[in-house]
N, C-alpha and C positions, 0 to 999 in steps of 0.2 A: 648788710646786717638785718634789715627788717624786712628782705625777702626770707631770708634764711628763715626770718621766725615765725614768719606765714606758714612754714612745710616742715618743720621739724624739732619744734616745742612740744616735750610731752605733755603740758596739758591739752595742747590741739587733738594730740594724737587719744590722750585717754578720751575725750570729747566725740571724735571720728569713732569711738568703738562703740560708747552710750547712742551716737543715732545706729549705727549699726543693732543696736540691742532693741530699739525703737521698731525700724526695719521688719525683725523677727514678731515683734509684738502685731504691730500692727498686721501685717501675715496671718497671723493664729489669728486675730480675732476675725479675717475676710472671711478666712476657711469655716470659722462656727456660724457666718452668716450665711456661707452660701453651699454649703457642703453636709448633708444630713450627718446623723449619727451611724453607724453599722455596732449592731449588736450580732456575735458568733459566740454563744456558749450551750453548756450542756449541764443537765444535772441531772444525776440520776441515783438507786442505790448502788452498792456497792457491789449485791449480788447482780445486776443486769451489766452494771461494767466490766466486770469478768466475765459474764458469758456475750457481750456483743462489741466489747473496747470500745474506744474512746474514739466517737466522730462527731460531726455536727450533723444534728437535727434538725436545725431551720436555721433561720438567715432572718434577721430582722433588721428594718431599715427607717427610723424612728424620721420624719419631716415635719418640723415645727411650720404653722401658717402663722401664728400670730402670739408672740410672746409678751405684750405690753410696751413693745419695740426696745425692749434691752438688751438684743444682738447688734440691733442697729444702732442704739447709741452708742456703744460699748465698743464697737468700727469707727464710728464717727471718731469718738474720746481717742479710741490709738493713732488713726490717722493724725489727729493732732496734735501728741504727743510725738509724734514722729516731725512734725514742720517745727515743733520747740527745739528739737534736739537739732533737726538743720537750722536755726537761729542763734540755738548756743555756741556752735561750732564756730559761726561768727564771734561773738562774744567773747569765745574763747583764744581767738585768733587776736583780737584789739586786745584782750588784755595782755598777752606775748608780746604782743609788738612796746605798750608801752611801758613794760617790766625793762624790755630790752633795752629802751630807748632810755630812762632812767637808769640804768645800773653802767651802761655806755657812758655817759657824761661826768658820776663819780668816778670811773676807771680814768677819763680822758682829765678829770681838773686834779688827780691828786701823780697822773703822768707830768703836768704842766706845772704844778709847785713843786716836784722832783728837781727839775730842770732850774726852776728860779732861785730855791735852796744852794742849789750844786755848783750856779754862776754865783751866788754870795759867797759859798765855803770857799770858790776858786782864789776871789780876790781876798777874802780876809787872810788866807794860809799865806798868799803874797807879803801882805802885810805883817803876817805876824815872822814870819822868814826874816823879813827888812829889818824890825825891829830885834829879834833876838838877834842878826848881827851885829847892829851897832850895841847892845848888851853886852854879848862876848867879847866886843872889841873894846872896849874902853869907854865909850861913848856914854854921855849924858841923856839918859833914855830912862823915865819913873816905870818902874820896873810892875807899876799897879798900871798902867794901860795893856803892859803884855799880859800881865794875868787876864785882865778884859777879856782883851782878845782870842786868848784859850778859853775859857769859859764859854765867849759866846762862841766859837766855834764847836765846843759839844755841845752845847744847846742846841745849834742847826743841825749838826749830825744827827743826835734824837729826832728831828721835827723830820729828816727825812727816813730815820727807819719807819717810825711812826707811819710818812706818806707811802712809803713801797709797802711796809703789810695792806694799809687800808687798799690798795691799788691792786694787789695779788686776791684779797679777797673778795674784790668789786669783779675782779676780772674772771677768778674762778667762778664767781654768780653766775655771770652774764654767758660764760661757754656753757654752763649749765641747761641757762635758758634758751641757747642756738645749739643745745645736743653737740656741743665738740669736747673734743678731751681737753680736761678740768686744769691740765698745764697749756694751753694753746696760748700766744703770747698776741696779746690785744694790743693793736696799735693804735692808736688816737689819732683823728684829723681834726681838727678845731675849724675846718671849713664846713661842718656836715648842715649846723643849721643854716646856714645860706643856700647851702644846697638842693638842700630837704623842700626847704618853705618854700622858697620861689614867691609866688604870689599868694599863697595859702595861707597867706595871716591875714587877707582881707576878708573880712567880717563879712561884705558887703553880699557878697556872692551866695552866701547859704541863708537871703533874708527872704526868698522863695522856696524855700525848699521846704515841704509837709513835714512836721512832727509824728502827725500820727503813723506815718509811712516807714519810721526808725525801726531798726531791729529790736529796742528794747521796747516799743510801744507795741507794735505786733506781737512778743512775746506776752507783755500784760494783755493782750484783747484773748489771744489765745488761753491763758492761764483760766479768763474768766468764761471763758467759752467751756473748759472743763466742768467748772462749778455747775453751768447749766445740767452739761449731759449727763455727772451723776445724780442728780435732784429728779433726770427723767429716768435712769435709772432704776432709783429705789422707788420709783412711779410705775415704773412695770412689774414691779409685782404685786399691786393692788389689781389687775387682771386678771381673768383668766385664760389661761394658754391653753392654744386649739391645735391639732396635730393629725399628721396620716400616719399610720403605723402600716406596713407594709412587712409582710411575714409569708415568708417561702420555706415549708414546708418539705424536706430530706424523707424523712423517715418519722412512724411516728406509732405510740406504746400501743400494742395492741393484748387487751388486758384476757382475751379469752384464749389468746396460741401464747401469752406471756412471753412474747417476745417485739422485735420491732419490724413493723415492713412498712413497704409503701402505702403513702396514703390514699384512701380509699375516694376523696373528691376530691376538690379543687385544693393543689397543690400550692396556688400563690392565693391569698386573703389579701386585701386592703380594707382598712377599717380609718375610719374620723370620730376623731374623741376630742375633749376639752379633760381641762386639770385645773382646778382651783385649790393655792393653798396656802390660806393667810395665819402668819404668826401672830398670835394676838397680844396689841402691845408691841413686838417687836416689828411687824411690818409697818403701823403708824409712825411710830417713835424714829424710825431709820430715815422715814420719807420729811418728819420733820425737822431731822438732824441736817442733813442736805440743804433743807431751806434755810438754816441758819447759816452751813457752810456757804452758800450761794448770796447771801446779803454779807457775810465775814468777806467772801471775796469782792463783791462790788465797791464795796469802802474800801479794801486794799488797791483794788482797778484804781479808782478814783484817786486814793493819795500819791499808789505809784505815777502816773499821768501828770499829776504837779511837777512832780520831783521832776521826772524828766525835764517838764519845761522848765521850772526853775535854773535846771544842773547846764540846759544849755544856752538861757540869757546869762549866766555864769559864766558861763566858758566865752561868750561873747566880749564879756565887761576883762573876763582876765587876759585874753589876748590883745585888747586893743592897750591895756596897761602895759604890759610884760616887752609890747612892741616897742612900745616910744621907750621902754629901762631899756632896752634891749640896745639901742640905737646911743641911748645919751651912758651908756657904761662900754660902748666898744669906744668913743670917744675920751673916758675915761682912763681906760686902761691902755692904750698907745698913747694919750699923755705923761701917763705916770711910767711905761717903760723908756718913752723918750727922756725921762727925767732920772731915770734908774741909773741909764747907761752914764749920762752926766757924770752922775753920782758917783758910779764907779770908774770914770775916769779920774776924775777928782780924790776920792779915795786913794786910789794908785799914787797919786803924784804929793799924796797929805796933803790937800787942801781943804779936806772936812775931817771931822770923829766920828770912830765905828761908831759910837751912837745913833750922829746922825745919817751915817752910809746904810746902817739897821734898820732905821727908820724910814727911808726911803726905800728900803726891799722890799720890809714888811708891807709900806701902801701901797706896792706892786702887789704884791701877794694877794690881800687882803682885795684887791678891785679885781683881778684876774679871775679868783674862786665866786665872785659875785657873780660876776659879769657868766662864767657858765652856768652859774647858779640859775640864772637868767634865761640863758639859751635852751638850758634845759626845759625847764619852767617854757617856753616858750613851744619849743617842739612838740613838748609832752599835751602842751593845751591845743593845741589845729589839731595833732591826731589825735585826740579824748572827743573834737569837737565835729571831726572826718569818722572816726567812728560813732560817735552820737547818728548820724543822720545815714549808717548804714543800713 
């Protein structure tokens, strides 16, 4: 199950197309850093394009030398928007995995009180069989215990339509989130978190391991690393930008034969020019907007970085609780089915009242839905806590 949902959760997938789109970004912006411009156009009257049609006249070839470096930050900035998007894709992949792993656990504990209901309804319909015979037979039988016992028995009928909807729609969730068809029939193992964990609920082992090295903490360095590059940015255009313009020369207007011909010298020109061009008010105002953007970001850096560490001394304190419930409720609940079974022998033979054979289901019940409560809780916190430190 949580291979499946590593490779084929569509939000992995919509995730895989956002770096893809990154990809293309970061591309266009290499190509404006390192690829001139090419200018091919023509303008001319209307009477000279009827008599010489429509070609090109020169070739211009525009090469920036120094723009305030806003090609190069603006590379940099996609570049790393591009390594975000390969981080999300992680992120996007933990949260699959523990969508999955949660809506798994509701499918498998309302499969599991199915079955506990279905062994109650078994033996009460016995009983109530038993008794409507000696009823119909003559027999001194208060006739208010068989009502009882039909009563409760649609009352457990209810509690299990009740558990099969919630278990159809836990289950259509969860094929959802493993991309299978929305009828595929989930079967439940009650062995997975034993399986799963292994040793993975020992705390001990990720008490070396970098924080800052986390997928979510390189995402915040990264985020604020954006802040910087547009602040340099709207910094390059307080410069001014210096250029070779290189113009090749076709054909060109010769005003005394009023027509076009070759030209008469040097057919290729190179020229070096500068351009200054400040909005006034707007080129300050932008460059100081950034600076406020760039301190808004550092205090989000900064809170985000708590959080982290907070969320995984958290996930520390909640795994080593979750462990030892984890251990003194499976202890509980093979008590209380060893006491079940009792129960329902005893039942059978009238040695208790439905009351208390109910009573004793229900504390099955009730510790068995804990107890995954638990497991889940348990699984879902190592990998929150295996994804934390990816």
């Amino acid at each position: 199950m949580i291979s499946r949902a590593k490779v084929e959760n569509s939000g992995i997938k919509i995730q895989e197309l956002n770096t893809e789109i990154q990809k293309k970004g970061k591309s266009k912006a290499l190509k404006n850093l390192v690829l001139p411009p090419i200018n091919l156009s023509q303008e001319d009257d209307w009477d000279i394009i009827k008599e010489e049609g429509v070609g090109i006249r020169e070739l211009e070839m525009h090469v920036p030398l120094f723009m305030g470096g806003k090609n190069l930050n603006s590379y940099r900035k996609a570049k790393n928007n591009l390594a975000i998007a390969e981080k999300e894709e992680i992120l996007a992949e933990n949260r699959a995995i523990e969508e999955s792993v949660t809506t798994y656990f509701e499918v498998l504990n309302y499969q599991k009180q199915t079955e506990v209901v279905n062994s109650a309804l078994k033996a009460m319909n016995k009983q109530r069989d038993r008794l409507l015979g000696l009823y119909k037979g003559g027999k001194i039988v208060p006739k208010s215990e068989l009502l009882k016992i039909e009563a409760d028995i649609e009352r457990y009928r209810s509690i299990n339509l009740e558990n099969a909807r919630l278990e159809k729609k836990n289950a259509g969730e969860l094929n959802r989130l493993l991309n299978l068809p929305l009828d595929t029939k989930i079967t439940g193992k009650d062995t997975i978190a034993k399986e799963y964990l292994g040793d993975r609920a020992d705390i001990s082992k990720y008490s070396e391991k970098n924080m800052n090295k986390t997928t979510k903490a390189e995402i915040e360095n990264m985020k604020l690393k954006n802040a910087e590059y547009d602040l340099k940015i709207a910094k390059g255009d307080l410069y001014p930008t210096f250029y070779i313009k290189d113009t090749y020369t076709f054909k060109e207007w010769n005003k005394e034969e009023n027509r076009l011909v070759d030209p008469k010298g040097d057919k290729n020109k190179v020229e070096l020019g500068f351009r200054y061009y400040l909005s006034w008010g707007g080129t300050l105002d932008s460059v100081n907007q950034k600076k406020y953007e760039l301190e808004k970001a550092k205090l989000a850096h900064s809170e985000s970085m708590k959080d982290i560490k907070l969320e995984i001394e958290n996930k520390y304190r909640e795994i080593d609780s979750l462990y030892g419930q984890a251990l003194a409720n499976e202890k509980k609940v093979n008590l209380l089915r060893e006491n079940m079974n009792i129960d329902n022998m005893r039942y059978e033979n009238q040695l208790i009242t439905t009351f208390d054979y109910l009573n004793s289901i229900n504390a099955y019940r009730q510790a068995q839905e804990e107890y995954y409560k638990i497991q889940r809780g348990l699984v879902l916190a190592v990998i929150e806590l295996e994804n934390l430190y990816r």
